[in-house]
C-alpha positions in Angstrom: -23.2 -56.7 -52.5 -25.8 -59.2 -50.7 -27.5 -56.8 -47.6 -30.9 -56.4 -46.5 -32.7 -53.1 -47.8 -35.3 -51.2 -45.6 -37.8 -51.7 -48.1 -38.1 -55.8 -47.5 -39.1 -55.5 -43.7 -41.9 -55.3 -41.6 -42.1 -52.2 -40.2 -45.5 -51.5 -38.5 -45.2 -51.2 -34.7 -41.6 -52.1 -34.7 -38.9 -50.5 -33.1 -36.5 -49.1 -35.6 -32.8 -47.7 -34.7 -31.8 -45.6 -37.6 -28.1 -44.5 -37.7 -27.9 -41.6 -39.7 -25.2 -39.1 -40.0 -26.0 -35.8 -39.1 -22.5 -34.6 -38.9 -23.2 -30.8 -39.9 -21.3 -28.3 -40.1 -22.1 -25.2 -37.5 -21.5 -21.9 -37.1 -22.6 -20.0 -33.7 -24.7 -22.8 -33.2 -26.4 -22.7 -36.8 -26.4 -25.4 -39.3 -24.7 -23.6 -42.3 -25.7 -26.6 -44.7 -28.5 -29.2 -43.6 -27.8 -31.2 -47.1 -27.0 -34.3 -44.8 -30.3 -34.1 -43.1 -32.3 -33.5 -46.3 -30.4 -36.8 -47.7 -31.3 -38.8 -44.6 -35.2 -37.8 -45.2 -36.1 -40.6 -47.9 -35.3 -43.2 -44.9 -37.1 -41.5 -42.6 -40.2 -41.1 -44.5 -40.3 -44.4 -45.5 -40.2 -46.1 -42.3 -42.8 -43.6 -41.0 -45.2 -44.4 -43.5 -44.5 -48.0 -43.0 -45.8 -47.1 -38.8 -42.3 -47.9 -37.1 -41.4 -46.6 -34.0 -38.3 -44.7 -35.0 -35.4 -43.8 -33.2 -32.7 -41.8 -34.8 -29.0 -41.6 -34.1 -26.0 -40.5 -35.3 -22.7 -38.2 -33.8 -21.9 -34.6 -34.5 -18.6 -32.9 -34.1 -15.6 -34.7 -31.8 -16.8 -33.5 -28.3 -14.9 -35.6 -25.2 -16.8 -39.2 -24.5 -18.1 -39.7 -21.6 -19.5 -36.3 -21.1 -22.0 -33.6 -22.1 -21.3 -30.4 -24.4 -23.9 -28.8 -25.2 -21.7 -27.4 -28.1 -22.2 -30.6 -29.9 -25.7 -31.2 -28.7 -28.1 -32.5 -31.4 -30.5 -30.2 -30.5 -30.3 -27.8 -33.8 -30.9 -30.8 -35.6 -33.8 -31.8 -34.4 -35.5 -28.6 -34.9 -34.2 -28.8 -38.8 -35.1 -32.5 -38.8 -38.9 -31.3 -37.4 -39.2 -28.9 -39.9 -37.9 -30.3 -42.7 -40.5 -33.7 -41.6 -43.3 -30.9 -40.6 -43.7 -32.6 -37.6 -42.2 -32.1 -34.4 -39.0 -34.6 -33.4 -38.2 -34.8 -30.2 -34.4 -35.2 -28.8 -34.0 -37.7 -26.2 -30.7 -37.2 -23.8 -31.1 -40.1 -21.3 -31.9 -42.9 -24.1 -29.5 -45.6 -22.3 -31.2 -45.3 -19.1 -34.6 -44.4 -20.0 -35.4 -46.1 -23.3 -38.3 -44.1 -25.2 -40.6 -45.7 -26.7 -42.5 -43.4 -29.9 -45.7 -44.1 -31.1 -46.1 -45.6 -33.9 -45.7 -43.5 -37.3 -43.7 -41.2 -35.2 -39.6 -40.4 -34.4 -37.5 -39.1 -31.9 -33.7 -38.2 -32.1 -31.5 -39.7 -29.7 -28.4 -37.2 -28.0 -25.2 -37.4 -29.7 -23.6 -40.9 -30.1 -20.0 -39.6 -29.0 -21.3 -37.7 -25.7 -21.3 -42.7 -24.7 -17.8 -43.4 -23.2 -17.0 -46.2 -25.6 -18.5 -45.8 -28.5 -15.4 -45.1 -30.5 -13.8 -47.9 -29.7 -16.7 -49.9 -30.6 -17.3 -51.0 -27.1 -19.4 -54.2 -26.8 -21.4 -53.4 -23.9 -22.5 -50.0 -25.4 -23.3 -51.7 -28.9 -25.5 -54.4 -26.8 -27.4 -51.4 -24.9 -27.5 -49.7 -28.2 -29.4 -53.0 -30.0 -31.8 -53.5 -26.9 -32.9 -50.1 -28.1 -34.8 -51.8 -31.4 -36.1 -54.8 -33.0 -34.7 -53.7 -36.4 -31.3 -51.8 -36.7 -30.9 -49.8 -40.0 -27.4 -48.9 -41.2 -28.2 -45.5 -43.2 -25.0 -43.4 -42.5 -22.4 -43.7 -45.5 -20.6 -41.0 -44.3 -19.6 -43.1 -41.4 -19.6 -46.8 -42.8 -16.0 -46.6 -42.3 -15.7 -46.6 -38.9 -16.3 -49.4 -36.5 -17.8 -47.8 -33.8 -20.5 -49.0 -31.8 -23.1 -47.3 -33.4 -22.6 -48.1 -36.4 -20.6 -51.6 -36.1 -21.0 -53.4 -32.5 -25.0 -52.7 -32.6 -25.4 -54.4 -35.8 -23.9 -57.0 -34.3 -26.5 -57.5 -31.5 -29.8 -56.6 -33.1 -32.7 -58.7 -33.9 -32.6 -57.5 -37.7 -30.6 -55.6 -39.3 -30.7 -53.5 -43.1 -29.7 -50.8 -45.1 -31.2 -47.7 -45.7 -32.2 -46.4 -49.0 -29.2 -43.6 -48.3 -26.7 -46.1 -47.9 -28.3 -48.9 -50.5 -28.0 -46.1 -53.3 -24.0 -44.9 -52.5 -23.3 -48.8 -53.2 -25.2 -49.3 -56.3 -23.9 -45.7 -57.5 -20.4 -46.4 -56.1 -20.5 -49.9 -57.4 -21.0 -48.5 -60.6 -18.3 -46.3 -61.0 -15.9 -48.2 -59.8 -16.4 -51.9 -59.7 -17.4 -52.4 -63.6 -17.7 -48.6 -64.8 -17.9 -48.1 -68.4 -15.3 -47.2 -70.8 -13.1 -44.7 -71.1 -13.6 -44.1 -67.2 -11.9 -40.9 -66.3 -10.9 -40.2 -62.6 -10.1 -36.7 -60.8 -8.4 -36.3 -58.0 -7.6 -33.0 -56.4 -6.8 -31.5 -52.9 -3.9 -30.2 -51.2 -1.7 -33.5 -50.3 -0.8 -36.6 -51.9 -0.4 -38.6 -48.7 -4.1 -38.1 -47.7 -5.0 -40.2 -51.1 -1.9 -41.8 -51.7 -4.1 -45.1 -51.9 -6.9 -43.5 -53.9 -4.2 -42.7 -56.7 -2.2 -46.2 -56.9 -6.1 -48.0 -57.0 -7.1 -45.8 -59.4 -4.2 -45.8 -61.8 -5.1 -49.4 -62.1 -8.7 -48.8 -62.9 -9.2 -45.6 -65.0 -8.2 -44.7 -68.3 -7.6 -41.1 -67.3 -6.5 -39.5 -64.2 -6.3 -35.9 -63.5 -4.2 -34.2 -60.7 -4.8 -31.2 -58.9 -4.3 -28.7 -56.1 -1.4 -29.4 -54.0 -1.6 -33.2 -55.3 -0.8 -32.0 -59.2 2.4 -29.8 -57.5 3.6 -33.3 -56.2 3.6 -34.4 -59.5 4.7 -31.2 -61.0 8.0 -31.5 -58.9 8.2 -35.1 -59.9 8.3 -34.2 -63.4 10.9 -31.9 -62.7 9.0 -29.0 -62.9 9.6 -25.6 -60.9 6.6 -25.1 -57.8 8.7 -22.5 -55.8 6.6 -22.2 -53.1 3.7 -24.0 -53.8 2.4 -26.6 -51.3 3.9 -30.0 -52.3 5.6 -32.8 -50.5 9.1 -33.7 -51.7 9.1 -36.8 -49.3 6.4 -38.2 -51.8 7.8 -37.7 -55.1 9.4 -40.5 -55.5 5.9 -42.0 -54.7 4.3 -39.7 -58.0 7.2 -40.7 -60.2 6.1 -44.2 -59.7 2.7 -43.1 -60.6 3.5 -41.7 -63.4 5.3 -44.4 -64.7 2.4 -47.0 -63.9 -0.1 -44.6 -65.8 2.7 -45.2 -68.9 2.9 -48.9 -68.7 -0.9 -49.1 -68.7 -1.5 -46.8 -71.1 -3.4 -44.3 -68.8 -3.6 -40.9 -69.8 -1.8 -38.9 -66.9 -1.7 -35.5 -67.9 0.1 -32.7 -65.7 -0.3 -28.6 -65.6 1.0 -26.6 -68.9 0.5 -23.7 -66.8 -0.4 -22.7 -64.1 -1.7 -19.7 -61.8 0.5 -18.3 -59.0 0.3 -15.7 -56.5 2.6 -14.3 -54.0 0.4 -15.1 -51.1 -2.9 -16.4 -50.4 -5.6 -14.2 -49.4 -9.1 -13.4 -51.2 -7.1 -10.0 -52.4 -4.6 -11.1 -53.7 -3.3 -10.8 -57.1 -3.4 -13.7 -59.4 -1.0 -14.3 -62.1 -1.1 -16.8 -65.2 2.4 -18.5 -66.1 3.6 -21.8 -68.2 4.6 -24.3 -65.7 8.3 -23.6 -66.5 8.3 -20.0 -65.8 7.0 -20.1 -62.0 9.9 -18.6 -59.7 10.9 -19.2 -56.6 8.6 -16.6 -55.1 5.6 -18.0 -56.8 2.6 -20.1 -55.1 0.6 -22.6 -57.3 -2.5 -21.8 -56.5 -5.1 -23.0 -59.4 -4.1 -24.7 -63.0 -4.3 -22.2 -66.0 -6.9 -21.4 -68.7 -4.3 -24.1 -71.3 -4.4 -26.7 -68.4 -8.3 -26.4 -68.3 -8.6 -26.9 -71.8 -6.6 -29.6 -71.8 -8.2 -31.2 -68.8 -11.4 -30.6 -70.4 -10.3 -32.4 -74.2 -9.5 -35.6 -72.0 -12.6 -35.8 -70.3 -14.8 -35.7 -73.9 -15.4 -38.9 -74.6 -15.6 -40.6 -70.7 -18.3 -42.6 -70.1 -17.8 -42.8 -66.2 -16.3 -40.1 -64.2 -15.3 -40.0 -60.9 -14.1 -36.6 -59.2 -12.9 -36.3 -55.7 -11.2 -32.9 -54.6 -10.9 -29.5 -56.4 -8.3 -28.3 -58.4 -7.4 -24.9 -57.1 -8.7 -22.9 -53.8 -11.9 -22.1 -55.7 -12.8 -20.3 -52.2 -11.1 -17.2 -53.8 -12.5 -16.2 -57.3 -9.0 -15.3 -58.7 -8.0 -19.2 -58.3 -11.4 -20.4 -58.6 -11.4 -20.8 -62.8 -9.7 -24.1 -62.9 -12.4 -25.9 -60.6 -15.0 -24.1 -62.4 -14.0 -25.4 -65.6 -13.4 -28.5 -64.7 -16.8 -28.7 -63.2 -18.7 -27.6 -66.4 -17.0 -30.7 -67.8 -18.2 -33.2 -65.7 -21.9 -31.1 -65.8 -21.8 -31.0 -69.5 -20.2 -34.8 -70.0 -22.7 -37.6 -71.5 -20.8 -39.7 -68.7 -22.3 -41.2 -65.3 -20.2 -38.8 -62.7 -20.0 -40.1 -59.2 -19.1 -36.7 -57.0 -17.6 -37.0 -53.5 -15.6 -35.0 -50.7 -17.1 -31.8 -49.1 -14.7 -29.6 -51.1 -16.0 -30.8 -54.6 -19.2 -30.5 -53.6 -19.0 -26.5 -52.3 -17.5 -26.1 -55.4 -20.3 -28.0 -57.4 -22.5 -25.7 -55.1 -20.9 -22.4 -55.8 -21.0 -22.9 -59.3 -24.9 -24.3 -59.8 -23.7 -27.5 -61.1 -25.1 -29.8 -58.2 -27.9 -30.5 -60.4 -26.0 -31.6 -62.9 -24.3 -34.5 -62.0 -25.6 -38.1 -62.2 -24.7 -38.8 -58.4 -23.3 -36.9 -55.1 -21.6 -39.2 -52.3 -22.6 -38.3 -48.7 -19.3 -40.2 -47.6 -15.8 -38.1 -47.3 -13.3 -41.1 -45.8 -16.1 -43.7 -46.5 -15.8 -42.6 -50.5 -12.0 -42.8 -50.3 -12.1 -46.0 -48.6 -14.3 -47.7 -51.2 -12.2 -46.2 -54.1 -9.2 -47.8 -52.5 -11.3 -50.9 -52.2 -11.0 -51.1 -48.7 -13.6 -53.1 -47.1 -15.7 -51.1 -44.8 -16.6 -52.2 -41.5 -20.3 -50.9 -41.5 -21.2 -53.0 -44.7 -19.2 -55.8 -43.9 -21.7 -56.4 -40.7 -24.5 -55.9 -42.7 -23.4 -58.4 -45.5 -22.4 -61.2 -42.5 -26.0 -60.7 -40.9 -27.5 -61.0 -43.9 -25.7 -64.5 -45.2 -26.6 -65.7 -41.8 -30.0 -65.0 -41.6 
């Protein structure tokens, strides 16, 4: 992919708009996990020691546009981003009408992106106020390359110069990797609780991988497909026809598609409740699917030895409860313990990486949740597809 990188511009004295994504997640106010902000600090530090004038933006939460909540005010992250920097950042509400101007080597935060009437729909005036902000516009905000909003579409549009940050340059060269000329055998995992939400993901990736794993409410899909029992499991009988096809594509191309052997099942879901290991045929109509079984790990775990790229997006039980948490677990010592280059995306794959010390141990984590998918499904995102245009024009 042909963009500029932050690295090849003149930053001393220059005004530089950063888009970053900040998008944390809060509770009473506290951030509960600032891994977005410490991912964003490379970017930072670089254009600080290069003496730009930085400007940081980026969105938080989905408050109404047009007006001020101070529930999604960027304020918390500010003080994290100060700390984290060990100098102080200052957060800047009334950016559009009185344009700050930082000394150089320094950074300020600008208020929250979505508090601009038009900035979801990519508004052209907004993107053009936006642009007038810098003399160099830096795309470094994966997690939301897939929208086209003005802040992270329209101003690229309009500003002097434009680039990618060293965030967003190393989830293309890491995704690029993985899925555009991954070595062989590439294995694939995807897991969550519906098949429509990565309906796409699964037909690109049948064509790519050489195995694909199903779980969560996705592998009960395909359970019921098979003609297997899921009694009350979460599934979607609409979309079976939809897995069946699947499956067959994985036989045609020779793709290893394997499903649950067993399974383990509850009567409800709650962090007491009991947990019950069964084969895949004995599950009643009581019964809720809630993780695979110790066989299924094993043989999840036998047809990832060997993978040279993996690729895992979405858990394979609700690992939130420890009873149904074994199957994720497991398949997360494989990826940790694999030889392979694993490529790691989605916020539940990564709690679970988190839960079970394994963050370390994978070659690369994607900051992007829909931006990840898109790219699997080869979609072209809008945020890169500016930067790539700039850059063949100059």
């Amino acid at each position: 992919m042909n963009i500029d990188t932050l690295e090849k511009m003149d930053l001393a004295g220059r005004r530089v708009l950063i888009r970053e994504d900040f998008n944390v997640p809060l509770c009473e106010g506290r951030i509960e996990n600032d891994a977005r902000i410490r991912a964003a600090l490379p970017g930072i530090r670089e254009a600080l020691d290069g003496g730009a004038r930085i400007l940081l933006m980026s969105h938080l939460g989905r408050p109404e546009e047009g007006r001020f909540d101070s529930a999604f005010s960027l304020a918390v992250v500010a003080e994290r981003l100060g700390t984290l920097l060990g100098t102080p950042v200052e957060l800047i509400r009334d950016y559009l009408q009185n344009p700050p101007l930082p000394e150089p080597g320094t950074a300020v935060l600008l208020e929250n992106v979505r508090f601009n009437r038009g900035e979801k729909a990519d508004d052209e005036p907004l993107a053009r106020r936006y642009a007038s902000l810098c003399d160099l516009f830096v795309m470094d905000a994966f997690g939301s390359a897939h929208r086209a909003q003005a802040s992270t579409h329209g101003v690229a549009r309009f500003a002097p110069k434009v680039c990618a940050g060293p965030l967003l340059a190393n989830e293309i060269k890491a995704l690029g990797r993985a899925l555009k000329d991954p070595a062989r055998p590439f294995a694939a995992i995807v897991g969550g609780s519906k098949v429509s939400g990565k309906l796409e993901v699964l037909n690109s990736l049948v064509d790519k991988c050489d195995v694909l794993i199903v779980g969560g409410g996705i592998a009960n899909t395909f359970l019921a497909a098979a003609g297997e029992p899921v009694g009350r499991s979460l599934y979607e009988p609409e979309l079976v026809p939809e897995a069946i096809k699947i499956i067959e594509a994985a036989r045609v191309r020779g793709v290893n598609l394997p499903l649950p052997v067993d399974v383990v099942v509850s009567w409800e879901l709650s962090e007491s409740a009991e947990a019950d290991v069964k084969p895949v045929a004995g599950v009643t109509n009581e019964d809720m699917i809630l993780d695979i079984g110790p066989d299924t790990a094993s043989l999840y775990k036998d047809a990832l030895k060997g993978a040279e790229t993996i690729v895992w997006n979405g858990p394979v039980g609700v690992f939130e409860f420890d009873q149904f948490g074994e199957g994720t677990r497991a398949i997360a010592e494989a990826v940790a313990a694999s030889g392979a280059f694993s490529l790691v995306g989605g916020g539940d794959s990564i709690a679970a990486l988190d839960k079970f010390g394994m963050r370390e141990r994978v070659s690369y984590i994607s900051t992007g949740g829909g931006a990840f998918l898109d790219f699997i499904e080869g979609k072209k995102l809008p945020a890169l597809a500016i930067l790539e245009q700039r850059a063949a024009h100059g």
